[in-house]
C-alpha positions in Angstrom: 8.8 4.7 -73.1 8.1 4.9 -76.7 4.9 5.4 -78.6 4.1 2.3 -80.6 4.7 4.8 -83.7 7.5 6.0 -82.1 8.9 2.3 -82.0 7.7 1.9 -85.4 9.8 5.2 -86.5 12.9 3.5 -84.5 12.4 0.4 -86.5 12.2 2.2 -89.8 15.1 4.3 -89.0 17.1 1.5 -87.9 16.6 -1.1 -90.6 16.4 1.9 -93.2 20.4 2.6 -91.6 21.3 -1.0 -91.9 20.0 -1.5 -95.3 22.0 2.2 -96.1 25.3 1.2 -94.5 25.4 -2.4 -96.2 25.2 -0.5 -99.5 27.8 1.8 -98.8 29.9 -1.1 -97.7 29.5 -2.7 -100.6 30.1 0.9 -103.0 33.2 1.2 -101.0 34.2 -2.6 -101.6 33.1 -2.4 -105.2 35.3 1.1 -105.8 38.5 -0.7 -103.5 38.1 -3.6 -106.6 36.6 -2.7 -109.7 39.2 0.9 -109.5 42.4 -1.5 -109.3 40.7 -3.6 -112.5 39.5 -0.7 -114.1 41.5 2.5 -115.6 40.1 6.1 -114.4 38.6 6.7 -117.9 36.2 4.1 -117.5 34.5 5.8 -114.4 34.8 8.9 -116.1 32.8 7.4 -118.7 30.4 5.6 -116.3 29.9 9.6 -114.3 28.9 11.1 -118.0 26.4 8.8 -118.2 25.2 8.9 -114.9 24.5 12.8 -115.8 21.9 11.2 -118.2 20.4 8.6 -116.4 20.2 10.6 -112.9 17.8 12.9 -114.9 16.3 10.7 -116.0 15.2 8.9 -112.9 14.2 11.9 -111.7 11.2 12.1 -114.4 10.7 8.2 -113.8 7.6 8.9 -111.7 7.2 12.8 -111.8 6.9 12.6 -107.5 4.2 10.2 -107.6 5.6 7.7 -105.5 6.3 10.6 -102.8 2.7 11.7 -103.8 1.2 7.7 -102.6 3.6 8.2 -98.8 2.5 11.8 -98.0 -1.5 10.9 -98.8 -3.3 10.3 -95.6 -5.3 7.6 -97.3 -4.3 5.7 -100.9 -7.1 3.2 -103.0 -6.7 1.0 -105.3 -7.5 2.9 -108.1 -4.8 5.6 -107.2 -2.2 2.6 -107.2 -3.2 1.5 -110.1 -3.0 5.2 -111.8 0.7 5.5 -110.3 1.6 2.2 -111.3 0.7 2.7 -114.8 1.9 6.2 -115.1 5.3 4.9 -114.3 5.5 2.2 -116.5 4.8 4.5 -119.7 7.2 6.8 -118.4 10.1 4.3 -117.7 9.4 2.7 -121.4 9.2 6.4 -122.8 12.2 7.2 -120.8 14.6 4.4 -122.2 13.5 5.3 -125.9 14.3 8.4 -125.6 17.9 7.5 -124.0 18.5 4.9 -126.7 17.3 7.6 -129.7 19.6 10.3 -127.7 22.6 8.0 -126.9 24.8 9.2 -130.2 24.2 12.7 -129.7 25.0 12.8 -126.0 28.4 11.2 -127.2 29.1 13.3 -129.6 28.6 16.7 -127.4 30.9 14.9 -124.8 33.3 14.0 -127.4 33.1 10.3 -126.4 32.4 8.1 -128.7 32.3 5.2 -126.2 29.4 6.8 -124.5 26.9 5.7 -126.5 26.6 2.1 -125.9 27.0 3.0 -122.3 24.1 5.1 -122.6 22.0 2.4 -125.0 22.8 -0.3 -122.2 21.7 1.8 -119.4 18.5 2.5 -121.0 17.2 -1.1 -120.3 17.1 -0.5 -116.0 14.7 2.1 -116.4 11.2 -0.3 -117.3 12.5 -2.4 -115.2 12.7 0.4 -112.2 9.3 1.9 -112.8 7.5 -1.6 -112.3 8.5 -1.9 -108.7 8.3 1.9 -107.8 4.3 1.7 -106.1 5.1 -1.8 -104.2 8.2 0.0 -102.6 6.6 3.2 -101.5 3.5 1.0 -100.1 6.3 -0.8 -98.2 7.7 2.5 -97.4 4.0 3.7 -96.4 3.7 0.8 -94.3 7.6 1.6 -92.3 8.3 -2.4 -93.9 11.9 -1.4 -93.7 13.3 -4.7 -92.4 12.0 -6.1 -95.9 13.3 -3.8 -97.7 16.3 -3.8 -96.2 16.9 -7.6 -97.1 15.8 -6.4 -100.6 18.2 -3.8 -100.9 21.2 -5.5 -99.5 20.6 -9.0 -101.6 20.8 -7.2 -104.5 23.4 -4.8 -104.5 25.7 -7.7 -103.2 24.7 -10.1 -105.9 25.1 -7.0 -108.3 28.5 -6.9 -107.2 30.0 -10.5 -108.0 28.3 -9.8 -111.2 30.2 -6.6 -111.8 33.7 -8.2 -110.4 33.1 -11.3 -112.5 32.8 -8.8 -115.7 35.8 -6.9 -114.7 38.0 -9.5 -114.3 37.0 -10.9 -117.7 38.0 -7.9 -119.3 34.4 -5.9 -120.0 35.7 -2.7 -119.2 33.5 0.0 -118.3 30.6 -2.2 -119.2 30.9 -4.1 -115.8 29.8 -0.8 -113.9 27.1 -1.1 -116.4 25.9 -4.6 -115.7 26.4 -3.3 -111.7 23.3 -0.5 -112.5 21.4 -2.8 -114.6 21.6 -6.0 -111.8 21.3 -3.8 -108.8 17.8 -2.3 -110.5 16.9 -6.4 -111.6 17.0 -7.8 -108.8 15.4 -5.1 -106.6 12.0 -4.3 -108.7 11.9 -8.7 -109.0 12.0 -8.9 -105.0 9.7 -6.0 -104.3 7.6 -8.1 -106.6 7.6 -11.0 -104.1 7.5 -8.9 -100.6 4.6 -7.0 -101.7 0.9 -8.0 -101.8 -0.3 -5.5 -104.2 -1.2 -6.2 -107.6 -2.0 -3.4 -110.4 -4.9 -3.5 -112.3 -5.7 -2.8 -115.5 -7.2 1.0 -114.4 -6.5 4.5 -114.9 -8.1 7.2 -113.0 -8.2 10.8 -114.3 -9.3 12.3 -111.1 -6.7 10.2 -109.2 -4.0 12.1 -111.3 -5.2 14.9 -111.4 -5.2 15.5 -107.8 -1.5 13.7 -107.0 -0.3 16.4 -110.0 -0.4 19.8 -108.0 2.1 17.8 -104.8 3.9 15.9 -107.9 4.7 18.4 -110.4 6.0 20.8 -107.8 8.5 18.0 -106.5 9.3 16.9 -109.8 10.2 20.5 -110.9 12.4 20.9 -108.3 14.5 17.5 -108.4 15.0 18.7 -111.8 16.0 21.5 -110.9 18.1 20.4 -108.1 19.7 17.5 -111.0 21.2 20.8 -112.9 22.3 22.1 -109.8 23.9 18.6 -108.5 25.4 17.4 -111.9 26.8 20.9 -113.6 30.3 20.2 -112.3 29.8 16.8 -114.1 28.6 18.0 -117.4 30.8 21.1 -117.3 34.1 19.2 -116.6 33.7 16.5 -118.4 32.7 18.6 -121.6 35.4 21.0 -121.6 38.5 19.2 -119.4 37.9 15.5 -120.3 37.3 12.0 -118.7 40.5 11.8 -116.8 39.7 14.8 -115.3 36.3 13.6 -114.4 37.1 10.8 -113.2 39.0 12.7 -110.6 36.6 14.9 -109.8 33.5 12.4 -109.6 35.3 9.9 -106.7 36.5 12.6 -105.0 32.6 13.5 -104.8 31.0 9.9 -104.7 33.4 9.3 -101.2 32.1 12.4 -99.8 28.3 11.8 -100.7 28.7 8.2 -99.6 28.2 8.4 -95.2 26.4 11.8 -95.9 23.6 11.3 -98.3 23.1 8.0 -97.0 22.4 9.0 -93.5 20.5 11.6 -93.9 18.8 9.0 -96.6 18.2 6.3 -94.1 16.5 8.8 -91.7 14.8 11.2 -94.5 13.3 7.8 -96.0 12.1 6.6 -92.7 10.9 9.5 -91.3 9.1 10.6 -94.3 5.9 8.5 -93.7 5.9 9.3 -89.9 6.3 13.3 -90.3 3.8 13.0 -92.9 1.3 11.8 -90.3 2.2 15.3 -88.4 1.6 17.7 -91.1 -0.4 20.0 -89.1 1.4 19.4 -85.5 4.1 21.9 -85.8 5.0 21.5 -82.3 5.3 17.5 -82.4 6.6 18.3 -86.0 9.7 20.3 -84.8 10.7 18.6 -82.1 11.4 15.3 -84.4 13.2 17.4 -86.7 15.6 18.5 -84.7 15.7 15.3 -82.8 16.5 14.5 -86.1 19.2 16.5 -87.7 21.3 16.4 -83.9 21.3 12.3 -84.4 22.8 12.8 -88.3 25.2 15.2 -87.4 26.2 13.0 -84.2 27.5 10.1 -87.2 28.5 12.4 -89.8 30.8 15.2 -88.2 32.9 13.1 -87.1 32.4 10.7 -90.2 33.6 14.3 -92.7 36.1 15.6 -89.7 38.3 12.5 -90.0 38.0 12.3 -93.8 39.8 15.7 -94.3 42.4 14.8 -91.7 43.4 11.4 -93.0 42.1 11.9 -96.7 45.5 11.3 -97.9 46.7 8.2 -96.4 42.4 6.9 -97.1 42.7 7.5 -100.9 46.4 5.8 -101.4 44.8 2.8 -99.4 41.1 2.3 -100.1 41.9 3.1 -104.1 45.6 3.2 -104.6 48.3 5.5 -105.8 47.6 6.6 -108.7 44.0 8.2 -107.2 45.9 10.9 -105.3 45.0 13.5 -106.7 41.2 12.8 -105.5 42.5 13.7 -101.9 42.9 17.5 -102.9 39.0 17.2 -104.0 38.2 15.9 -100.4 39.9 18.4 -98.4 37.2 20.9 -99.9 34.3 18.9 -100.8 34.7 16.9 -96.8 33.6 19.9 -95.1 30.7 20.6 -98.2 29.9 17.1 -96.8 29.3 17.8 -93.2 26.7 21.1 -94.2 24.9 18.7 -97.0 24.2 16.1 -94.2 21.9 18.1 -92.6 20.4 20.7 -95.8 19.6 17.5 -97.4 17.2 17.1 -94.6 14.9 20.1 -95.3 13.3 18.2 -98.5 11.6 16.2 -95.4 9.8 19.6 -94.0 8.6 21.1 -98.0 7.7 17.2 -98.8 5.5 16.0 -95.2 4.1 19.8 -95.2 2.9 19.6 -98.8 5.2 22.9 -99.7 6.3 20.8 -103.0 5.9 25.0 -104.8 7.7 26.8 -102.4 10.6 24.2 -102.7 10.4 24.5 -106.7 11.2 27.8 -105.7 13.7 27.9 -103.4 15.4 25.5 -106.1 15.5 27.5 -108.7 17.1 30.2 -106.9 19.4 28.3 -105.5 20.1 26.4 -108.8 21.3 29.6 -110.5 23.4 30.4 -108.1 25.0 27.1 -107.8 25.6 26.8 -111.6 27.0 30.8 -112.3 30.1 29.6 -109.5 30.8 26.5 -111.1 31.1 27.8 -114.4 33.2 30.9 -113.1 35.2 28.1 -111.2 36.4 26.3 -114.8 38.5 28.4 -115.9 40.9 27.2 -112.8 40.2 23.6 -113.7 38.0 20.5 -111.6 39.7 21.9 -108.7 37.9 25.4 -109.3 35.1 23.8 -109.9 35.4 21.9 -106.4 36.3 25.5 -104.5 33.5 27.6 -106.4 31.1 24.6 -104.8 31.8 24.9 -101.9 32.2 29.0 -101.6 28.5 29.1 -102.6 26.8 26.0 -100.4 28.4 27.8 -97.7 26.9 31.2 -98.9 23.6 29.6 -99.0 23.5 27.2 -95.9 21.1 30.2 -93.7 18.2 30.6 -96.6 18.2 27.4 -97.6 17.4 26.4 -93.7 15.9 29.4 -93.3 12.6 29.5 -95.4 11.9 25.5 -94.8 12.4 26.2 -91.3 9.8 28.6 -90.8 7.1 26.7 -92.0 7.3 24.3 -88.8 7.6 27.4 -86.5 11.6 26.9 -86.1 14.2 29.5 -86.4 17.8 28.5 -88.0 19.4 29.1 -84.3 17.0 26.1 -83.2 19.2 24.2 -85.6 22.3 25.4 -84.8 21.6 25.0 -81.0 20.8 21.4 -81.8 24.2 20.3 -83.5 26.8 23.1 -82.0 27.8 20.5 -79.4 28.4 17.4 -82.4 30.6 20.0 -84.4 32.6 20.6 -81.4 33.4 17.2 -80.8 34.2 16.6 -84.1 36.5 19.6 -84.1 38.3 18.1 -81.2 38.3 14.7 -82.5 40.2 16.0 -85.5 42.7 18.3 -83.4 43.9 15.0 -82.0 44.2 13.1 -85.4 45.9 15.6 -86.6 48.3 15.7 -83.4 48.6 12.2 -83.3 49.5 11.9 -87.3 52.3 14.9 -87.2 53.9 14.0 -84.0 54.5 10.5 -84.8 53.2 9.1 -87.8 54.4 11.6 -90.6 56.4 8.9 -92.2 54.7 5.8 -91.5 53.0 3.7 -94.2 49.2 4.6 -95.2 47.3 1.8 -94.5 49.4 1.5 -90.8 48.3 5.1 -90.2 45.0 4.6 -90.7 45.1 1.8 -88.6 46.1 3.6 -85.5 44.7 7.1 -86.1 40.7 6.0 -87.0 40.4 4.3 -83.0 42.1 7.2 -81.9 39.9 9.4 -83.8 36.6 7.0 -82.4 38.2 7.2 -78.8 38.6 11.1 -78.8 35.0 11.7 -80.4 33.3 9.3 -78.0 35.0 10.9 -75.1 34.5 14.1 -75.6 31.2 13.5 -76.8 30.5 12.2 -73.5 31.4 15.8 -71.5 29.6 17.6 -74.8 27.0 15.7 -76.3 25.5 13.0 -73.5 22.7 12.9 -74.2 22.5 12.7 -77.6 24.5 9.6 -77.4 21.9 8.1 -74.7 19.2 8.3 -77.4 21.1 6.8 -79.8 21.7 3.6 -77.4 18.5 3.5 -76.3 16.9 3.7 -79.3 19.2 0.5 -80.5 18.7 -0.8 -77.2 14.7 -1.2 -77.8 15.3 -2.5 -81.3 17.5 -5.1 -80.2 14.7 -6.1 -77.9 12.2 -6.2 -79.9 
C-alpha cells in the first residue's frame, strides 16, 4: 500500500506525464502541419533564435524558482523577493534581446533574424510573472492543475500558429506559437494560484537562495553552450537549410526523452527534496525511478532508429529525408540522455548545485572541442562527434552524482539492463518483420503494421525480462485511476 506521499508522488508523476505527453502530441501535430505550410528555412530561422532565447530563459530566474521547491519551508517575504527578482530580470532580459537582435543577425548572416528575435523578446515579462505561482504549485505536487494549464494552452497556441501559417505569416507563426503558449500559461497560473506578491524585497531572503541559485544557474549556462553549440556552429558556418535539418532531426529525438524524464524529474523534485538526508530512502526512488523511464523510452528510441525512415517521409514528408540520417545517430544519444538527464534530480534535492557547476564545465568543454572537430565533415559530423563523446562521458557523468546518494553506477545499470534488452529484441523483430516482407511497401502502411508489432514484441518479452517493472507501472495507474 502506498504512503499518502507516495500516492501524492504517483499523482504528480502521473498528471505531470499526461500534461508532458499532450504537449508532445501537440509538437508532433504542430511539426506534421506547420512543416507542410512552411519551407525548412523558416525553422532554421526559428532554431537560431531559439539559441538566443533558450539562454536567455535560463537567466530568467537565476535557479530561484528551483531555490523556492528544494527549501524545506518558504514565507512570504521570500516569495515576494523571487517574484520581484524575476520580473526585473524578464524586463531586463527582453531589452537586452530587442537592443541585441541586429547584431545577432548579422553574425548569423540572416537578416530575417532580427524581427524574429525583437518578437520573441515580448514572452519573456510575460514568463517571469507566473514563474513563483508555478513552482508553489509544483511545491504543493498541484500537477493535475497544472496539467490542465499546460495542455489549454499549448493547444490554443496551436490554432493560433496554424491560423497564421495558413495566412501566409511565414516563420512568424512559430513566433506567435512561443509568444501564445507563454500568454496563456503565466494568465492561467494567475487564476489557479492563491498567491499574491507584495510590494517587498528581502535582502537576507536573497542572499541566502543565491549560494543554491547561482551554482544552478552557472551550470544551465553552462550546460546551454554545451546543448546549443551544434546550433550556433552549424547554422553560422553551413546555413539555415542545413540547420533546419539538423535541428528536427534533434527536436524528434529530444521529444519522448526529455519529456519523460521531464514529467518524472519535475514531479519528483519536490518529493526527493523532502529526503535530502535519507540516502537509503533517497536511492531506492531513484532507481525506482530511472528503471520506470527507461521501461517507456528504450523501446520509444529502439523503434525510432529501426523505422526512422518510413517515420520522417510520413510524419513530415519527403523532402525531410535527409533528417532520418540525423536520427539513426542521435536515436541511440536519445536513449543514454533519458536517463543522464535524471542526475540534475540528485545535485538539485541534495543541494550539490557547486559540484554540478563543476561537473558542467568539464563536461561542457569536452562536448563543444568534438563538435567543432565534427564541422569540418558537415551537420552530419556534428551529429557523429555528439554522440562519440555523450557516450565517452555516460560513467562520470553518472558516476560523481551517484556517489553522493551512496549508489555505484552498476546499481544503475543493474536497474535498466533488463528494459535495454527488451528493447534490443523488440527492434530485432522490426527489423525482421520490415526486410522480410515490407521492403517495398508504402511508408505510412509500414508503420502501420510494424509499430503493434514492435508494442507486441516489447510487451512480451518484457513480460519473461522485466515483470515486474511493468507491475509497478499498472499499479501505480491502477491506484490513480481509483483515486
Amino acid at each position: 500500500m502506498l504512503s499518502r506521499r507516495g500516492q501524492q508522488a504517483a499523482s504528480g508523476v502521473i498528471w505531470a506525464g499526461v500534461s508532458q505527453a499532450a504537449r508532445v502530441l501537440i509538437q508532433i501535430a504542430t511539426l506534421a502541419v506547420l512543416s507542410r505550410l512552411l519551407p525548412p528555412i523558416d525553422f532554421g530561422l526559428l532554431a537560431m533564435a531559439t539559441v538566443v532565447t533558450i539562454f536567455a530563459t535560463l537567466l530568467r530566474d537565476m535557479g530561484t524558482a528551483a531555490a523556492v521547491i528544494q527549501r524545506e519551508k518558504v514565507g512570504n517575504e521570500l516569495l515576494d523577493t523571487v517574484f520581484w527578482f524575476n520580473v526585473c530580470l524578464g524586463i531586463g532580459l527582453a531589452i537586452a534581446i530587442l537592443l541585441l537582435a541586429i547584431p545577432i543577425a548579422t553574425a548569423f548572416g540572416e537578416p530575417r533574424l532580427a524581427g524574429v528575435l525583437a518578437s520573441l523578446a515580448v514572452s519573456f515579462p510575460l514568463a517571469s510573472t507566473g514563474a513563483v505561482h508555478q513552482a508553489l504549485l509544483e511545491r504543493s505536487l498541484n500537477f493535475r492543475t497544472l496539467a490542465r494549464i499546460e495542455i489549454s494552452s499549448v493547444s490554443l497556441a496551436l490554432v493560433i500558429a496554424i491560423v497564421a501559417a495558413w495566412n501566409g505569416m511565414g516563420v512568424y507563426s512559430l513566433v506567435l506559437n512561443a509568444i501564445a503558449t507563454v500568454a496563456l500559461t503565466s494568465l492561467q497560473l494567475w487564476w489557479a494560484s492563491e498567491w499574491r506578491p507584495t510590494r517587498r524585497w528581502s535582502v537576507a531572503e536573497f542572499r541566502s537562495l543565491w549560494g543554491f541559485s547561482s551554482n544552478l544557474g552557472a551550470f544551465q549556462v553552462l550546460n546551454y553552450f554545451a546543448r546549443n553549440a551544434d546550433t550556433i556552429l552549424i547554422g553560422r558556418f553551413l546555413g539555415a537549410t542545413d540547420l533546419g535539418w539538423y535541428s528536427m532531426g534533434y527536436r524528434i529525438m529530444l521529444f519522448p526523452v526529455n519529456s519523460l524524464s521531464a514529467v518524472v524529474s519535475r514531479a519528483l523534485f519536490p518529493v526527493l527534496s523532502r529526503r535530502q538526508t535519507d540516502n537509503a530512502s533517497f536511492s531506492a526512488i531513484y532507481l525506482k525511478t530511472t528503471s520506470a523511464i527507461f521501461v517507456v523510452t528504450a523501446p520509444l528510441m529502439a523503434g525510432l532508429w529501426v523505422l526512422r525512415e518510413p517515420f520522417v517521409e510520413v510524419v513530415l514528408g519527403k523532402r525531410w529525408l535527409p533528417v532520418a540520417e540525423v536520427l539513426a545517430w542521435l536515436a541511440p544519444v536519445g536513449m543514454t540522455q533519458s536517463l543522464l538527464t535524471t542526475v540534475g534530480l540528485i545535485y538539485m534535492a541534495t543541494g550539490s548545485t557547486r559540484s554540478m557547476m563543476r561537473w558542467g564545465v568539464f563536461a561542457s568543454a569536452i562536448v563543444v572541442a568534438a563538435m567543432v572537430v565534427g564541422l569540418r565533415w558537415g551537420y552530419l559530423g556534428v551529429v557523429r562527434s555528439y554522440t562519440i563523446v555523450t557516450f565517452l562521458l555516460v560513467y562520470p557523468a553518472f558516476a560523481i552524482p551517484l556517489k553522493l546518494i551512496d549508489l555505484v553506477f552498476m546499481d544503475l545499470v543493474r536497474s535498466v539492463l533488463p528494459q535495454l534488452v527488451t528493447a534490443a529484441v523488440m527492434a530485432l523483430v522490426i527489423a525482421s518483420l520490415d526486410s522480410a516482407f515490407l521492403g517495398g511497401a508504402e511508408p505510412l502502411f509500414r508503420l502501420v503494421v510494424l509499430v503493434p508489432a514492435g508494442v507486441v514484441a516489447y510487451v512480451a518479452t518484457g513480460c519473461l525480462l522485466m515483470r515486474t517493472n511493468l507491475l509497478a507501472v499498472v499499479s501505480t495507474i491502477r491506484w490513480q485511476v481509483k483515486e
